[in-house]
C-alpha positions as CSV (number, residue, x, y, z in Angstrom):
1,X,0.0,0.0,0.0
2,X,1.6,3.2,-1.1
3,X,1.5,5.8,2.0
4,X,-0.9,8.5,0.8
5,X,1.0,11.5,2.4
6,X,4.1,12.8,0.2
7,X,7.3,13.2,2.0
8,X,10.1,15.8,1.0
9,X,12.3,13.2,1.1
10,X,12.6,10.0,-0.5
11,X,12.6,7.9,2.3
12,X,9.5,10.5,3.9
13,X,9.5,11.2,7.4
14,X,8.5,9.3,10.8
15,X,5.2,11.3,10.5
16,X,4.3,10.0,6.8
17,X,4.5,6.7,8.2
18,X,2.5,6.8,10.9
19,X,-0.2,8.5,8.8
20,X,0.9,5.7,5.8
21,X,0.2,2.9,8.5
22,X,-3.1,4.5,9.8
23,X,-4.6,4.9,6.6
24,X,-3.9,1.3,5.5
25,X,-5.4,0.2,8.9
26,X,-8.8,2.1,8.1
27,X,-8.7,1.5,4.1
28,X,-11.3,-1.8,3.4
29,X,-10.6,-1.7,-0.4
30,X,-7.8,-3.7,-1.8
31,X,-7.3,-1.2,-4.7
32,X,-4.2,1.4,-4.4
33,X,-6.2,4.0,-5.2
34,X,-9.7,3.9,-3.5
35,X,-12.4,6.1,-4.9
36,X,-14.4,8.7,-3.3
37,X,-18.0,7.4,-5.1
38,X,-17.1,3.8,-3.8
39,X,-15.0,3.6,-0.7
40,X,-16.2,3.2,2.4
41,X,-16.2,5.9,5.3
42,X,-14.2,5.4,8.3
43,X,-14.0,7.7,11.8
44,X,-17.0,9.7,13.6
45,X,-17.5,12.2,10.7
46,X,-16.4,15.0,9.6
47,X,-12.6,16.0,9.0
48,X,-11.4,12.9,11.1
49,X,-13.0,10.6,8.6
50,X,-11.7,8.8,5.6
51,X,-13.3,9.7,2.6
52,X,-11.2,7.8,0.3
53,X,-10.0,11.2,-1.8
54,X,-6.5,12.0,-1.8
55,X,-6.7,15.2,-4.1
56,X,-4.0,16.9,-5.6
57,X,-5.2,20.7,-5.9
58,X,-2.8,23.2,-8.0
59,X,-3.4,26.8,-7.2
60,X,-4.7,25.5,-3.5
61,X,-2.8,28.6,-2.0
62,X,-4.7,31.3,-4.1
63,X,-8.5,32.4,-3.6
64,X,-10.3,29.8,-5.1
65,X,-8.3,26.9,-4.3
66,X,-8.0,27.9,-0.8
67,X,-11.9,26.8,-0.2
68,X,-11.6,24.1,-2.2
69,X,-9.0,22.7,0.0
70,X,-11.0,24.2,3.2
71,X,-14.2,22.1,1.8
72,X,-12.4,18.9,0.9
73,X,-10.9,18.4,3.8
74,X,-13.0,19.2,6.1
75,X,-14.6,16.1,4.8
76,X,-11.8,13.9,5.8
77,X,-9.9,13.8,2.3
78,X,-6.5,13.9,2.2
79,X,-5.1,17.3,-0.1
80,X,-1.6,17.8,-1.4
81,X,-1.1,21.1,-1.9
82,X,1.3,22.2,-4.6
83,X,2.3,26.0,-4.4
84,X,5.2,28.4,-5.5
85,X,4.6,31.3,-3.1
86,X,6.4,31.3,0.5
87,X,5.6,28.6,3.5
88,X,3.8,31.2,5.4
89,X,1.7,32.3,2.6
90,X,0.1,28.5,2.5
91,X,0.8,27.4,6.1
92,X,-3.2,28.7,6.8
93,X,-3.8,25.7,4.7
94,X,-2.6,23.0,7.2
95,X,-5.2,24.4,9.4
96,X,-8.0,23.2,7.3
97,X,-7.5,19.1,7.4
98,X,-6.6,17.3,10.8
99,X,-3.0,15.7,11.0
100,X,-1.3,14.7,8.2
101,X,-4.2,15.6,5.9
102,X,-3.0,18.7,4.4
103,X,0.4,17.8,2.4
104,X,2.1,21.1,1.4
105,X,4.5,20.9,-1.5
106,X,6.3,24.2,-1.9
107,X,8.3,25.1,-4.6
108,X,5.9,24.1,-7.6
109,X,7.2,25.1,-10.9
110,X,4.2,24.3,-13.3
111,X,6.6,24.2,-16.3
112,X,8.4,21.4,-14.8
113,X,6.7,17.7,-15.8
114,X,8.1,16.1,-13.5
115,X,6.7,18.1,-10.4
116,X,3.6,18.0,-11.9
117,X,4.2,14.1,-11.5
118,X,5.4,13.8,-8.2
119,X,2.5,16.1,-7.1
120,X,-0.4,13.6,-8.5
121,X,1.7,10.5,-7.9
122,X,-0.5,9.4,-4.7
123,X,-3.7,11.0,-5.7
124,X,-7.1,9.9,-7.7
125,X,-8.4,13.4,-7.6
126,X,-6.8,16.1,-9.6
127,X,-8.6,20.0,-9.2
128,X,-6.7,22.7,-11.4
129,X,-7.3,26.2,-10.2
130,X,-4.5,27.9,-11.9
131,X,-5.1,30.9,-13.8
132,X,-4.4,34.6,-14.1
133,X,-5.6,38.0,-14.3
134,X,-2.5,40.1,-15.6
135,X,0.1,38.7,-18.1
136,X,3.7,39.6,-16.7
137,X,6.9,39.5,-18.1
138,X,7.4,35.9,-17.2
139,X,4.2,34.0,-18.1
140,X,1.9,34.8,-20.4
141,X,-1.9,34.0,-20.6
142,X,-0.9,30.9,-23.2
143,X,1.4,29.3,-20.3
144,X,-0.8,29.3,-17.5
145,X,-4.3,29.1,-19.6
146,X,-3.2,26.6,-22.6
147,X,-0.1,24.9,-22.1
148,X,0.0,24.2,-18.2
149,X,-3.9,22.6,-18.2
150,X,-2.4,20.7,-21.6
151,X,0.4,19.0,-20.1
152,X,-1.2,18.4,-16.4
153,X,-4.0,17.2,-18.3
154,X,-2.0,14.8,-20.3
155,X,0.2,13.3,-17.6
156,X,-3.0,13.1,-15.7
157,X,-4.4,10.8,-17.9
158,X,-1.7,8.4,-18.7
159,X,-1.2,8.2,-14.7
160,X,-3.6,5.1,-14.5
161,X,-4.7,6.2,-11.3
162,X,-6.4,9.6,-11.5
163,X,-10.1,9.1,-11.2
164,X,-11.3,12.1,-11.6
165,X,-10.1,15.6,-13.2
166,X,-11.8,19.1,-12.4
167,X,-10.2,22.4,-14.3
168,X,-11.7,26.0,-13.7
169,X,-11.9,27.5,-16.3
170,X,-14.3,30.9,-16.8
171,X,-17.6,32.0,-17.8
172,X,-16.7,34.0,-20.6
173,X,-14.5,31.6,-22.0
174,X,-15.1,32.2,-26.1
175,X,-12.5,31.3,-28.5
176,X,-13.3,33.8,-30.6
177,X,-13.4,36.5,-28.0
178,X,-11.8,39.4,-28.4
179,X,-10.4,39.6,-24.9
180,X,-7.1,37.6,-24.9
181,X,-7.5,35.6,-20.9
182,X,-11.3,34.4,-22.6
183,X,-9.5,33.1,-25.7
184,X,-7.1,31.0,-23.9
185,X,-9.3,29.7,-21.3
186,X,-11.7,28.3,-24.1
187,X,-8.5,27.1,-25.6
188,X,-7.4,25.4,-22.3
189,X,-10.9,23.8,-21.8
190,X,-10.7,22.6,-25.1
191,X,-6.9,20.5,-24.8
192,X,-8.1,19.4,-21.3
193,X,-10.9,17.9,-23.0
194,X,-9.0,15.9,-25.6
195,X,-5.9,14.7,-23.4
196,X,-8.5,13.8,-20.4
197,X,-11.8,13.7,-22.0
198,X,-13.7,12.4,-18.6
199,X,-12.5,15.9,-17.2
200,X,-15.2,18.1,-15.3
201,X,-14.8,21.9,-16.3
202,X,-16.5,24.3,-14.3
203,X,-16.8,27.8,-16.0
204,X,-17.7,30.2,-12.8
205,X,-18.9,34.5,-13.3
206,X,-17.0,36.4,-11.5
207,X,-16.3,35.0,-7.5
208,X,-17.1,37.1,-5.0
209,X,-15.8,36.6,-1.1
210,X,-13.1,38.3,1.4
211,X,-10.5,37.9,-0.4
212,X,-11.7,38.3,-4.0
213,X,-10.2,39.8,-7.5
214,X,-13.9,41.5,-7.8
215,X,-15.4,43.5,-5.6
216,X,-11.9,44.3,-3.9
217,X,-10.4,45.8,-7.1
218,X,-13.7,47.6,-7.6
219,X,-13.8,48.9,-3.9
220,X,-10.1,50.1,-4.8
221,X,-11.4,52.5,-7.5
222,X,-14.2,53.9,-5.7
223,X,-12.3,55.1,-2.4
224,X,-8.5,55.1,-3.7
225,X,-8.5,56.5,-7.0
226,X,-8.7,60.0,-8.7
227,X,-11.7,58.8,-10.4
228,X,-13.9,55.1,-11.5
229,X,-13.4,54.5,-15.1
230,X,-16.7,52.3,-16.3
231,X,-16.2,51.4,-19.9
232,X,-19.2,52.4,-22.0
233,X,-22.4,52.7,-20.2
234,X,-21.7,49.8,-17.9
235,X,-24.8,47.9,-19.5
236,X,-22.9,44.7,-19.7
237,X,-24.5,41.9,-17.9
238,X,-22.6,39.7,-15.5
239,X,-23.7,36.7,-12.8
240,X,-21.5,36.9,-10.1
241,X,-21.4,33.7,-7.6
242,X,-20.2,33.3,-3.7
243,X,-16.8,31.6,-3.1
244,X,-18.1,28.8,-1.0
245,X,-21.1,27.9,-3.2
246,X,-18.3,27.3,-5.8
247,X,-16.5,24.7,-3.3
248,X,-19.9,23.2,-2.5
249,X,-20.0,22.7,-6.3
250,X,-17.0,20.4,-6.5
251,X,-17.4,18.8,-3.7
252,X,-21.1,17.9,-5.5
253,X,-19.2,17.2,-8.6
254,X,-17.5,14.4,-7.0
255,X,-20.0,12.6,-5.2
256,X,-21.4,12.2,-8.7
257,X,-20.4,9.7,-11.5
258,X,-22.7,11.6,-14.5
259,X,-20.4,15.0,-13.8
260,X,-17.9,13.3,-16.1
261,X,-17.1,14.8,-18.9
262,X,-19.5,17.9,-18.1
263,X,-19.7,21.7,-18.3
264,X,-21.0,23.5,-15.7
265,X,-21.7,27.6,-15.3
266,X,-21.6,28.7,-12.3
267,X,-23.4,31.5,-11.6
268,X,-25.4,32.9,-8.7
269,X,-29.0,33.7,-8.3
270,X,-28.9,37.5,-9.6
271,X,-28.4,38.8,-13.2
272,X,-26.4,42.1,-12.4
273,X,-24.7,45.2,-15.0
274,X,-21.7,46.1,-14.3
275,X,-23.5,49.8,-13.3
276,X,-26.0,48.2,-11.0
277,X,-22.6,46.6,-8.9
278,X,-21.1,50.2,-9.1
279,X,-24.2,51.7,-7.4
280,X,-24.5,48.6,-5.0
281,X,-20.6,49.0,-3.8
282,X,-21.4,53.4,-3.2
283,X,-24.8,52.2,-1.5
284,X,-23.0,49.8,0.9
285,X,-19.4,51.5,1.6
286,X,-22.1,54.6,2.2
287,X,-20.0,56.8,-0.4
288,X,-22.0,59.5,-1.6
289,X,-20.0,61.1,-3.9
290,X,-19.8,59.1,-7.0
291,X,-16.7,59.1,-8.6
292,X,-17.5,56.5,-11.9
293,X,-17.0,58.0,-14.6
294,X,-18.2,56.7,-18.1
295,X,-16.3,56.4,-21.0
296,X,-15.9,55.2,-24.5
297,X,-14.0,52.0,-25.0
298,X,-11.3,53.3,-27.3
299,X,-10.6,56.1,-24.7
300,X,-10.1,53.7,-22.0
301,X,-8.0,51.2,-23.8
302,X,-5.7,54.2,-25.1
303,X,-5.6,55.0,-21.4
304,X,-4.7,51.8,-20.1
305,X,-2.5,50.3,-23.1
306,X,0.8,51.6,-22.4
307,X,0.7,51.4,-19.3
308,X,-0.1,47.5,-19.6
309,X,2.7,47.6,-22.2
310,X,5.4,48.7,-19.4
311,X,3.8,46.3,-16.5
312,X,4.7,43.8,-19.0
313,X,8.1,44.4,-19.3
314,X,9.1,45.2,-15.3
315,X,8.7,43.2,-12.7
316,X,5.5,43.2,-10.5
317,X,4.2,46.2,-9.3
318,X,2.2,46.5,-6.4
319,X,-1.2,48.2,-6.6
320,X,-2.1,47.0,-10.2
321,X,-5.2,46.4,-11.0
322,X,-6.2,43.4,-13.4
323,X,-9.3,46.1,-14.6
324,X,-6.6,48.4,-15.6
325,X,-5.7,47.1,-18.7
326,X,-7.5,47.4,-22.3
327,X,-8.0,43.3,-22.2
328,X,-10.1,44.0,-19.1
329,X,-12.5,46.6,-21.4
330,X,-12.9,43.5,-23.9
331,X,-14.1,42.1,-21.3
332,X,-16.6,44.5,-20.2
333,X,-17.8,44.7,-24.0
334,X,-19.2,41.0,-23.7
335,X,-22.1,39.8,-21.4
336,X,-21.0,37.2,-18.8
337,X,-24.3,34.6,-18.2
338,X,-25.0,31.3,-17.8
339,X,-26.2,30.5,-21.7
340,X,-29.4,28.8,-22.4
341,X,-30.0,25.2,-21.2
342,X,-26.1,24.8,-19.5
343,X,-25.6,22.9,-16.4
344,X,-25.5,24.4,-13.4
345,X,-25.4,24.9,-9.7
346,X,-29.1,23.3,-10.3
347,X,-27.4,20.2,-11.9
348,X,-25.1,19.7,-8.9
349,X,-27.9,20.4,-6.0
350,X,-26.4,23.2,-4.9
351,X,-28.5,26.4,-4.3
352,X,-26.3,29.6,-4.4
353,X,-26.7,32.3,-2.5
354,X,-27.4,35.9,-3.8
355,X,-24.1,38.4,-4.0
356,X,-25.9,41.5,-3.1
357,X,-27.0,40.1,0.5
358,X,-26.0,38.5,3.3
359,X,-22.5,36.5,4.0
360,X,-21.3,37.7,0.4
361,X,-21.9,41.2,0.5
362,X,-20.3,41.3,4.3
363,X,-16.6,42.0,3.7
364,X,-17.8,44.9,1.5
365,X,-19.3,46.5,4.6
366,X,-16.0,46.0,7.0
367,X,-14.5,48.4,3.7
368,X,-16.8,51.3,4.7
369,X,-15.1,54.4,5.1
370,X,-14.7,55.0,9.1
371,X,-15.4,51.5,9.8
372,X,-17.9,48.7,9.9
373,X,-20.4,50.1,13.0
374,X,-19.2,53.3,12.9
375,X,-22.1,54.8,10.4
376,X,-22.6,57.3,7.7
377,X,-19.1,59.3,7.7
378,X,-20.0,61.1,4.6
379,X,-23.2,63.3,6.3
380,X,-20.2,64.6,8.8
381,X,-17.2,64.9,6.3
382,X,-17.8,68.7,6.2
383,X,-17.1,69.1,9.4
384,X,-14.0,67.1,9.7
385,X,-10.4,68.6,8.8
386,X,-9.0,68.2,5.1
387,X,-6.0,67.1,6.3
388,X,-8.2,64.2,8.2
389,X,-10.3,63.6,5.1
390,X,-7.3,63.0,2.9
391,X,-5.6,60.5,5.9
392,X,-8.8,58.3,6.0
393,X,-9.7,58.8,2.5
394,X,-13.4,60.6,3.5
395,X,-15.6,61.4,0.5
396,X,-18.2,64.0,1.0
């Protein structure tokens, strides 16, 4: 029986032993690699059960794959997290599984085959969350979007062992889309689908949650910023989703065989323009000044195009903003639904929750100028000091 927790080593530590022994001890099926819609459970429930997953997650450290991880193993599957940023930047992830359930592999380097190996090697699960917002001057939309999902998806499938493959991929995804991140993500879904043709791809709106690339980039323009470009009239439509009803979704996914091979759109309850989120952000930070401004397409690209020229060519700055860039306006050219007659949350008996209330809508509130309880600064900013206005960013 292989021992399902990877050590750094090649002879792994005392630990991955002890965990190798105790899983062997609770495992009833003779096959190496059991599966999550056969085996059977073991322990009181919960994240000190055996599920029978052992799921290999790239992109587990960033803001979707953290819940992912969170929801997996709180469910008593074992996750081996792959990651390239520091050990303190994923360390909240051992936190999520009991002992010996989170395996943290540090160091990935997705261009590298053989790490790609060693990080499915023990595992019959295999979630891809990898993507990104901003091209930089080493990776490009084609190498994370196209060829990384390629080759994972190929060695993947001529693993023998890997039961099941999920890839995120995104809503807008449209080969023939002008916007250069939706052309290669319909590119990537389309190699994952003929290297691993069983693969589930989930195609999400935009994620909303604490730490998300959505409202917190959109917060950033209202209160930090000279002024809120919104491309055109901001008539676009979008569906935004909650973070954790996208983790109950795979979790879902895997509990059922028919998912394989599937699409699913992901999005939540509410059909939203990209002027009615605008309003719903100055409504809830209690801004009453409205800094958007709207403006042709052309005018904004020209505005953000050389700019995005430079950030390619220097190494990361901080502050950038993936909506400052002219692929961002294609974007916002193009509605973002769930088309006609697609699977869905529906599909996978999850109900999602709305983005404008409740839970999703709460780490808006804790951005409101002055504080979360502290009330409507705005009605007293006249009153209050320039020099204090400009410290703590106070709109009248």
């Amino acid at each position: 029986m292989m021992l399902p927790v990877l050590a750094r080593n090649a002879a792994g530590s005392a630990l991955a032993r002890l965990a190798g022994l105790r899983w062997a001890a609770a495992a009833a099926s003779s096959r190496e690699y059991s599966s999550l819609l056969t085996a059977e459970k073991h322990g009181p429930g919960g994240r000190s059960s055996v599920s029978g997953l052992v799921a290999t997650v790239f992109g587990s450290n960033g803001f979707v794959g953290s819940y992912i991880v969170n929801e997996l193993a709180k469910r008593g599957s074992q996750v081996v997290c792959p990651f390239r940023s520091t050990e303190n930047e994923a360390m909240h992830l051992k936190q999520m599984g009991d002992l010996g359930q989170i395996v943290l592999l540090p160091e990935l380097d997705i261009r590298d085959d053989e790490q790609i190996r060693r990080a499915i090697s023990r595992s019959n699960v295999v979630i891809n969350c990898v993507g990104m917002r901003l091209e930089t001057m080493n990776w490009t939309f084609e190498d994370v979007h196209v060829d990384f999902p390629k080759r994972l998806a190929k060695i993947a499938a001529e693993s023998g062992h890997v039961d099941r493959l999920i890839h995120f991929s995104d809503m807008g995804a449209d080969a023939n889309h002008k916007s250069k991140r939706m052309r290669t993500k319909a590119l990537g879904d389309e190699a994952v689908r003929e290297a691993f043709p069983s693969a589930t791809i989930m195609r999400p709106g935009d994620i909303v949650g604490i730490e998300d690339h959505f409202y917190n980039y959109l917060i950033y323009q209202l209160t930090l910023t000279v002024f809120a470009p919104v491309v055109e009239t901001g008539s676009n439509k979008i569906q935004p989703t909650y973070v954790l009803d996208v983790a109950d979704a795979v979790a879902s996914a895997l509990k059922k065989p028919e998912t394989a091979g599937q699409t699913y759109y992901l999005g939540g309850p509410e059909v939203l323009t990209l002027r009615e989120v605008y309003d719903l952000l100055l409504k809830t930070l209690r801004i009453h000044r409205d800094d958007t401004v709207h403006l042709p397409a052309w005018l904004v690209k020209a505005m953000y195009k050389p700019m995005d020229a430079m950030r390619r060519k220097l190494p990361g700055l901080p502050m950038t903003s993936p909506m400052a860039t002219d692929d961002y306006v294609e974007e916002c050219l193009v509605d973002k639904v769930v088309p006609g007659g697609a699977k869905g949350y529906t599909d996978l008996e999850v109900v999602p929750q709305k983005v404008t209330d409740g839970l999703a809508i709460e780490p808006v509130r804790h951005s409101r100028v002055g504080g979360y309880r502290w009330g409507d600064m705005a009605t007293v900013a006249k009153d209050v000091p320039e020099s204090v206005r400009k410290y703590y960013n106070i709109k009248q």
